[in-house]
Every structure is written in C-alpha cells, then in structure tokens.
C-alpha positions in Angstrom: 158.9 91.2 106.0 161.6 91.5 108.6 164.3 91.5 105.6 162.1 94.7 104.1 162.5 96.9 107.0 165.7 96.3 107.9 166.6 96.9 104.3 164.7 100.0 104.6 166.4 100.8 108.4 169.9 100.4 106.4 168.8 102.5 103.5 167.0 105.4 105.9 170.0 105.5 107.9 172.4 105.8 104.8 170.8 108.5 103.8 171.1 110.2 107.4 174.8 109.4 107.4 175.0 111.0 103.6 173.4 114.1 105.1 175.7 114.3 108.4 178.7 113.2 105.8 177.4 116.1 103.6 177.4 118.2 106.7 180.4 117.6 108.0 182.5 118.2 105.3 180.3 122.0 104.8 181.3 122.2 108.8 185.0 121.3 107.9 185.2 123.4 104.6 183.5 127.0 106.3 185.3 126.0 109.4 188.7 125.1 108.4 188.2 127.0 105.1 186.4 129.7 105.5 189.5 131.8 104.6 190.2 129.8 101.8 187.2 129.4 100.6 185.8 133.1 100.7 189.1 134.2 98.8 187.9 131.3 96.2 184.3 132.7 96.2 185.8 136.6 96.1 188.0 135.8 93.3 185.6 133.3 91.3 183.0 135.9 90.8 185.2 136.9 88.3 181.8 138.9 86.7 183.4 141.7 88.0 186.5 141.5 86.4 185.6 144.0 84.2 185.9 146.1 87.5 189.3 145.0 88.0 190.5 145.2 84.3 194.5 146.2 84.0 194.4 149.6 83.2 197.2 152.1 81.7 196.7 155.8 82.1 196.3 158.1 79.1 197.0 161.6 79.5 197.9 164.4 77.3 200.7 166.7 76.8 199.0 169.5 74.4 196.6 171.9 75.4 193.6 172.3 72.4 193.7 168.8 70.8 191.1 166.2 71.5 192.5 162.9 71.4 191.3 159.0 71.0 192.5 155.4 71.6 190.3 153.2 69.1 190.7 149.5 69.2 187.6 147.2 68.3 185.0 149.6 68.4 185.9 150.7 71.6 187.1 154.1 71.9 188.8 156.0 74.8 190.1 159.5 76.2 192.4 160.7 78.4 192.5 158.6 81.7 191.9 155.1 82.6 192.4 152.7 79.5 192.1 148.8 79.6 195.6 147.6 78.7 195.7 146.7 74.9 197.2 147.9 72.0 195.4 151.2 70.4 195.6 153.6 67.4 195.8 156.9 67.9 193.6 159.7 66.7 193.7 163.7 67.7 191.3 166.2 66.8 192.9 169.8 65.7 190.0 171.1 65.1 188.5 169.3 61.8 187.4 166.4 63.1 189.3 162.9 64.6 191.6 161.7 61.7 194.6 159.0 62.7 198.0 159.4 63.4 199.4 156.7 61.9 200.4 155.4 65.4 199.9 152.6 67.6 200.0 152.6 71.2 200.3 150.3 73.6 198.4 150.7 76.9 200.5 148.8 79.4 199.2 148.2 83.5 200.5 150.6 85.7 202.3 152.8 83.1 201.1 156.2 82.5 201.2 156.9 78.6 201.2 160.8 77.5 200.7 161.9 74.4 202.3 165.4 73.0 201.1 166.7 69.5 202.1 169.4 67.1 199.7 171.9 66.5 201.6 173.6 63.3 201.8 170.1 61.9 199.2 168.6 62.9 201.0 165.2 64.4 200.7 163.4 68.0 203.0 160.8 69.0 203.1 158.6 72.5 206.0 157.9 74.6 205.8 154.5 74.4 
C-alpha cells in the first residue's frame, strides 16, 4: 500500500514537473523569443498572402481602348496585377478580341501598353 502511493506521489509529481517543463520552455520561447517567434507567427499566417501577392503595374498608353490581362480565368485592368504571364486583349470599340500577345507581369515593374487605333493593334513593353 505504501508502494501505491509513492508510485502515485512519483507519477503526480511527474506530471507537475511536465507542466512547469511545459511552462518553462512557453516562459523561455515568449521571453527569449518573442521577437522570433511573432515574426514566425506574422509570417506563418500566410492566409493573407493573397494580400501580399507580387504585383506588376499595368497601365496604358492610349486614350479610348479598354484593355485586359486574361490568364486562367482571371481577368485584369489597368493597375495592380499579380505577377504571371498574361494575354492581352483591347477593346476598340467592338468588343475585347486578343492581340496575339503575351505579357509578362513582373514585381515591381510597371508594364504600359500603347495600341493603334487605325489598326487596331496593342503591344507591351516588355
């Protein structure tokens, strides 16, 4: 009977030395790594990375044409664009039809796009 208690004396304290072991190390890790670890916490909620996609900057060059980016579905106007590679489509008035171009939307780069209104044809200067 004296065997059982003291088992369960060594088991109860294990435990309690588990917990402060478990707390110690959350002590040392927020104390000692709370810079660390916040940057890991701030960059692992990486849900928001669509929030901090690369993006490339469309903008364009010719007053009175509409044009597109058009890449899996997705389709995108002048300004921010996720970086990717696109085809190009401009609107003279009859509707979006492609250029026969592909353009590649690159971080940080700002890509304009001129078009020909007498011919009907828009290239990028990428």
């Amino acid at each position: 009977a004296a065997g059982e208690p003291a088992g369960g004396a060594s088991a109860a304290a294990e435990p309690a030395g588990g917990a402060s072991a478990a707390a110690e190390p959350a002590g040392g890790t927020s104390a000692a790594g709370e810079p660390d670890g916040g940057a890991s916490a701030a960059a692992e909620p990486a849900p928001g990375e669509p929030e901090v996609l690369p993006l490339g900057e469309l903008r364009l060059g010719t007053d009175g044409v509409r044009i597109e980016l058009h890449a899996g579905g997705a389709r995108h106007g002048p300004g921010p664009v996720p970086v990717g590679r696109y085809e190009l489509f401009a609107d003279f008035g009859f509707g979006l039809r492609s250029q026969g171009h592909l353009v590649d939307m690159v971080e940080g780069r700002v890509t304009t796009v001129r078009c020909n209104t007498l011919r009907h044809q828009c290239d990028a200067d990428n």
